[in-house]
N, C-alpha and C positions, 0 to 999 in steps of 0.2 A: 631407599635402595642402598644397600651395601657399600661400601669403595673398594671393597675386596674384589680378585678376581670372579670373574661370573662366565655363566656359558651365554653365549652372545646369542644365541638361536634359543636359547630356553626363556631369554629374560625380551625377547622378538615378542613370539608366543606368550607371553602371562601381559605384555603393554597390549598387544592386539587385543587381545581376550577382553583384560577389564575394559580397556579405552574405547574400543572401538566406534560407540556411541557416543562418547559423552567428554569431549572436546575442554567441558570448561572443570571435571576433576581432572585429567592430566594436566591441565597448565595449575592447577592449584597441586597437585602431590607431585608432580615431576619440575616444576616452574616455580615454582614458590609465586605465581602469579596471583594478585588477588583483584579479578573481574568485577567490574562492576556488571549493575545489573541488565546494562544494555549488551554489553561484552556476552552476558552468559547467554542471553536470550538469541544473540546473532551467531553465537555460535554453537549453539546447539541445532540452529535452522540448517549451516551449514553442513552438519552432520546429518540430517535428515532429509535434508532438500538438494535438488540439481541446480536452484538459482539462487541466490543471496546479493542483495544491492543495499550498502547503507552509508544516504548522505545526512552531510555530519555538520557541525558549527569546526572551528579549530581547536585544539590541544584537548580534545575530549579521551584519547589512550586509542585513536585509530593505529597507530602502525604497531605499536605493541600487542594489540590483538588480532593484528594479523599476521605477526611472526609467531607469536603463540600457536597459530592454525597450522603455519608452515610449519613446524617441528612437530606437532600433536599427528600432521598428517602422515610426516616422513615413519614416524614410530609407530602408528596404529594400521597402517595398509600396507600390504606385502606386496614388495616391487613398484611402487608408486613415483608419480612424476606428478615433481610441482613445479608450477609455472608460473613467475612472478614477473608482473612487468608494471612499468608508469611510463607518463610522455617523454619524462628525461631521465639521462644518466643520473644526474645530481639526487632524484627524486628516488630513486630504484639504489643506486648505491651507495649511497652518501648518507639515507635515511633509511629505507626499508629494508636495505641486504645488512646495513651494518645492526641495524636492530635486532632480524634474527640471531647475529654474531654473539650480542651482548647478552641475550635471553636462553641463546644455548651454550655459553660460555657457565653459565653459573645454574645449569642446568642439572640432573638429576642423568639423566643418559647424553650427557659429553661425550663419554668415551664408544660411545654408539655411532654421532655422527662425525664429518669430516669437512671444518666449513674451509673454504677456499674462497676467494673474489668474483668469481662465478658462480660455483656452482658449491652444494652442498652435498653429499652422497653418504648412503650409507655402506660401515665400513669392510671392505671385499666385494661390495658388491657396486662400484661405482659406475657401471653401464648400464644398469637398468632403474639399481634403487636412488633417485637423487630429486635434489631441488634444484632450477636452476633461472640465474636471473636475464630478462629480453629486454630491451628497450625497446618500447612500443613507436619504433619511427618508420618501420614497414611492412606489411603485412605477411612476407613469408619468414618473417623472425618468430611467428604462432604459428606456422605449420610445421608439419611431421611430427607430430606429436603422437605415437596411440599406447595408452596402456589400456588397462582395465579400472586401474586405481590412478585417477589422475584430477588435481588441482588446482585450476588458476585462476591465482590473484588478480588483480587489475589496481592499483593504488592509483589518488588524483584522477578516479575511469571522466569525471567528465571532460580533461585534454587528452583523450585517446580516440583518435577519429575512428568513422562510422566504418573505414576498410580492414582496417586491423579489428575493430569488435566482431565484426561481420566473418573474421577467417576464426578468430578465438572461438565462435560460436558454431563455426562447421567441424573443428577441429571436435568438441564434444561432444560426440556421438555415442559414448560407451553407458552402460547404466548404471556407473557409476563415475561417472564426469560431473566434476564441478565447477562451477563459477563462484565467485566473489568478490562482487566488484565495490571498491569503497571511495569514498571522496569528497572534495569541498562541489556544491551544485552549483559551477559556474557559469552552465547553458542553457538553453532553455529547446534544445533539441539533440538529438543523439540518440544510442542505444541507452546510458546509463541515466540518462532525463527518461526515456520510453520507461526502463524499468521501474519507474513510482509512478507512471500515469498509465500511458497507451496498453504498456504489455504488463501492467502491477498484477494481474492475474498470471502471472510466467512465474514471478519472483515473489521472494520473500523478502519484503521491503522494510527500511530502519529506517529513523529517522532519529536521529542526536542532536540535541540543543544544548551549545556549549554551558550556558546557564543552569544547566541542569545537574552539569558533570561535578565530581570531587575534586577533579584533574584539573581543570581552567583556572586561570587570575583575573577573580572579579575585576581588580583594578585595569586590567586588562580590557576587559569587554565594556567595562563604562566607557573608557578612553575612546573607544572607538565609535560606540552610540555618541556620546559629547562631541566627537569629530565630526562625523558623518549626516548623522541623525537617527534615529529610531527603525526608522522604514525607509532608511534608504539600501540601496542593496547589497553595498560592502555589507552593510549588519546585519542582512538577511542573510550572505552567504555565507560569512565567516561565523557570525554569531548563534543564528536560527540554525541553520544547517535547512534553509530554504533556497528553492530556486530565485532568480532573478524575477521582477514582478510577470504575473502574466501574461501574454502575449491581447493583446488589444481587443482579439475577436475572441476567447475565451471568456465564457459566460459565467461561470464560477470559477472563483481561485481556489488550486488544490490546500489551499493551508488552512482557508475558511472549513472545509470541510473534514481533511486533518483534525483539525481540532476539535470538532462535535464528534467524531469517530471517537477521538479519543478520550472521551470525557463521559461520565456517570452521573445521574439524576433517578431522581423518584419519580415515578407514576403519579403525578397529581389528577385531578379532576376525575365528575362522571360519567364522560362522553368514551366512547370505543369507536377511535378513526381508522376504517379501513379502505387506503387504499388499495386499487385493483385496476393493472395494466392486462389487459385480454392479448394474448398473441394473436398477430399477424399473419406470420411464414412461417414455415417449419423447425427453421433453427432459432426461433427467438420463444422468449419464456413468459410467461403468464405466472404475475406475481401477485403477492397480496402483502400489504406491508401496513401490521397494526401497529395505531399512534396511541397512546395514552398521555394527554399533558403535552409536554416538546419532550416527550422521550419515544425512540420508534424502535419498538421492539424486532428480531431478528424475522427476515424475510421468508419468504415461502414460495420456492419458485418450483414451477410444474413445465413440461417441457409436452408439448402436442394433444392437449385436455380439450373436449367438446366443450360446448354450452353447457351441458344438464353437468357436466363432472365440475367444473371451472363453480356452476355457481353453488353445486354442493360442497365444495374448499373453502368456498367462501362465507357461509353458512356453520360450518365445522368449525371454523379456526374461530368467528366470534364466538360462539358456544364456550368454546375450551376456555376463550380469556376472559366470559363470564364467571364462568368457575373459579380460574385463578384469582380476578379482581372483585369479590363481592361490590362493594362500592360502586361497579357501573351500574348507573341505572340506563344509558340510550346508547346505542348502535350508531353508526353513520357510516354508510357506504360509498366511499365515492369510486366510480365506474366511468375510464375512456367511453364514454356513449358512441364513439364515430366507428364506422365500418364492426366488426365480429361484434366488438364491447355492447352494442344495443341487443345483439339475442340473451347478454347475460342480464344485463340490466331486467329487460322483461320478467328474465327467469327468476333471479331472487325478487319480485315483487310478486311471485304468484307464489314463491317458497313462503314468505313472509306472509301473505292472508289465508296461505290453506292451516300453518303450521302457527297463527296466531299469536305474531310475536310481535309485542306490544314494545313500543318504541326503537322497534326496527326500521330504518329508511335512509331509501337507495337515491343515490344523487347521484343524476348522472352529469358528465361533464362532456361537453365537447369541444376538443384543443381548437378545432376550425372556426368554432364561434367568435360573433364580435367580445372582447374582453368586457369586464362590468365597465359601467359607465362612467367612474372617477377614475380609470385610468386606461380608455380608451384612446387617447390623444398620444399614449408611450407607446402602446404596446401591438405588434399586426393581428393577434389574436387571443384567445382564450390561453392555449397552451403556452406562451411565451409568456402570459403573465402571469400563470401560477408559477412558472418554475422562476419570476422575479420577484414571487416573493415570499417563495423560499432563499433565494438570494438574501434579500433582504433579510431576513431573520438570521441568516446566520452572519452576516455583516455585524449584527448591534451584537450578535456574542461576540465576535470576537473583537468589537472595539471597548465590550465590557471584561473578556480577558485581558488586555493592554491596561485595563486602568486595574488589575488585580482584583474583579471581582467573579465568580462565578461565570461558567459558560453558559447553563441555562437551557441547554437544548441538546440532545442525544442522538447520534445515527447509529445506526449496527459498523461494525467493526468488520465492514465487508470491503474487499479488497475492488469486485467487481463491479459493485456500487459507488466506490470512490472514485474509480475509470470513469464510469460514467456519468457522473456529474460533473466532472471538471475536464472533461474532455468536448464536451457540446460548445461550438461557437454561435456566434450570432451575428446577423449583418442588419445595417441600416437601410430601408428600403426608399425609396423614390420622394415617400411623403413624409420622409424624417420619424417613422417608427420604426421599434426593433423587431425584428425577426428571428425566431431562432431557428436553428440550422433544420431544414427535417431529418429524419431518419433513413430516408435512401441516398441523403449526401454522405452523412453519418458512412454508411455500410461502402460505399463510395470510396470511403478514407480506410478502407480497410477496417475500421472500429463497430464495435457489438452494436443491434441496436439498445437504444438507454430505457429494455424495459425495468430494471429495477428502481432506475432514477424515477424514473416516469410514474411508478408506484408510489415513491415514499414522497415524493412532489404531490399526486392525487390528497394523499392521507392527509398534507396544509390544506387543501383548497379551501376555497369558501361556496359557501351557499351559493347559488346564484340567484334564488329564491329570495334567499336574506340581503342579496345587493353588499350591505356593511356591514356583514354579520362579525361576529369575533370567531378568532381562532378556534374557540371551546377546548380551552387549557383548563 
């Protein structure tokens, strides 16, 4: 852009135009900003998405990419309000207000905005076009807010208590209100803890490990592991950009499963595992989740399906992954047998002898069942021991990620399957076995019930037939 005179309203019009979308070329041709690749990914969600939540390890380019957003935002929406706030002054003016300063100081459209110690605006039009900075110490410091085109930040969101989130989140009613909330995960409860577990279906969830970044001082982060330890939770929070460990009665940790999400594998073996959760009630979903190896390919969820439809899905989908995977040569079906699950079971075994499909076979499971016999004495049922030992499998990946080798096992990259897996608790009952939680406490707590968990837990089981069978990887 020019340094010559320019028409302010022409050169409004051609940033909206090009920018509008695409958050991480303006800070690259107006910013000289050069993003990394979590930067560009987060910030392209918040161009496209109503929620954005990404906690971080330390010194990964968090407040630099979020002044980038606040000036990318003031220039590419008409009449817009941004709203930036953290738990402290020091934290919001000292760091975050002065960042903006320094990135639109050497900026590309300077002569556009107008930073002051408050507030930002753009220039003529400072009552409706602006940025402007709240400290987050009481909850009508976020209200009155309304445009159309509107912004707000949250930095440090995990010391911004749950009254001030709760008014930011009434205040964004327009369809095109945003959120994005960033920070070190120093709680293990809150709205901005919710957004990676309970409500990670609401948002579009980061995760930054400072280890990862360009930006961080190794020498740095050793110091701290050397201090600390490894796993302990200064390292988790500062370093991982992980929560504090989890809470006692959570049955999976979200980071054990974080990581299998996030991680890619080959289809080995000639087994095709499918699990299959039969819905319930009306709002829960009936899923089918194919394994090949420790790798579980993308889910298949159907919302209100009979018997005869549920088990022709389930009959289709392995068909198709015969196709794709020449190399299967056996099927294996594992089916919730308890309550609806037995009319489907029935049904794919009468699909399977009319329709002659040779090493086809339906295993049914029942979660109410006594658990097998070698670990009967842990566990209060069937159900609570398959999904311990998927627990278990994904424990030894990630204690073989820690020692730098391969993760070894695969989940879909599903948001509402991560919810539910690591959101299920469990109690210890009367005769000192474990219980897991059921699914009307679950709905109870407000939370989905865990048919997709429930699925791709099916697709580990084992035989009960085979008592010690193996995995069939």
């Amino acid at each position: 852009m020019s340094s010559k005179p320019y028409n302010v309203v022409a050169t409004l019009v051609d940033l909206i135009d090009l920018y509008w979308d695409d958050p991480v070329a303006f800070s690259e041709d107006m910013l000289d900003f050069d993003p990394d690749d979590w930067q560009k990914a987060a910030m392209m969600d918040v161009a496209q998405y109503p929620r954005t939540s990404v906690r971080s390890g330390q010194g990964v380019g968090k407040t630099a990419f979020e002044a980038a957003l606040v000036i990318w935002f003031l220039c590419c929406r008409p009449n817009p309000k941004v709203v930036c706030t953290a738990p402290t002054k020091q934290q919001l003016h000292d760091v975050l207000w002065a960042e903006v300063a320094k990135w639109l100081e050497r900026s590309k459209v300077k002569n556009l905005l107008k930073w002051t110690k408050t507030k930002i605006y753009m220039i003529g039009h400072e009552e409706r076009w602006f940025a402007t900075a709240r400290t987050a110490t009481k909850p009508e410091n976020m209200q009155g807010f309304h445009e159309d085109y509107m912004l707000f930040i949250v930095d440090e969101a995990s010391g911004v208590a749950d009254p001030i989130m709760e008014a930011i989140l009434g205040t964004l009613s327009g369809a095109e209100n945003k959120l994005l909330m960033c920070g070190n995960p120093t709680r293990t409860s809150g709205v901005f803890y919710d957004s990676h577990n309970r409500d990670r279906t609401r948002f579009r969830a980061h995760k930054v490990d400072s280890r990862d970044s360009k930006r961080t001082s190794r020498e740095n982060i050793q110091m701290l592991i050397d201090k600390y330890g490894a796993e302990s939770d200064v390292v988790r929070v500062r370093v991982y950009g992980e929560f504090p460990k989890a809470e006692a009665d959570a049955f999976i940790a979200l980071e054990l499963v974080e990581l299998a999400a996030g991680s890619s594998i080959a289809p080995v073996g000639d087994t095709l595992h499918l699990g299959v959760d039969v819905a319930r009630f009306g709002d829960d979903e009936t899923v089918i989740a194919p394994r090949i190896g420790m790798k579980v390919f993308k889910l298949k969820c159907y919302n209100k399906q009979d018997t005869m439809v549920t088990a022709g899905w389930v009959i289709n989908t392995g068909k198709e992954t015969l196709r794709q995977f020449p190399q299967l040569q056996r099927v294996e079906i594992k089916v919730d047998d308890s309550g609806v699950g037995g009319g489907v079971t029935d049904r794919l075994n009468e699909v399977i002898r009319e329709q002659g499909l040779k090493n086809w076979h339906v295993i049914p499971v029942n979660n109410g069942s006594r658990p097998m016999s070698s670990e009967e004495e842990h566990y209060e049922n069937r159900g609570t021991e398959t999904w311990a030992d998927l627990r278990n499998l994904l424990q030894e990946c990630f204690s073989k990620h820690l020692q730098g080798e391969p993760v070894g096992l695969e989940l879909p990259d599903d948001d509402r399957l991560i919810t539910q897996l690591t959101q299920r608790k469990y109690r210890m009952t009367s005769k000192g076995k474990i219980a897991l939680e059921r699914k009307e406490d679950m709905k109870k707590r407000g939370l989905d019930s865990p048919d997709r968990a429930d699925a791709v837990v099916l697709s580990f089981a084992k035989d009960d037939r085979k008592k010690a069978g193996a995995w069939g990887r």
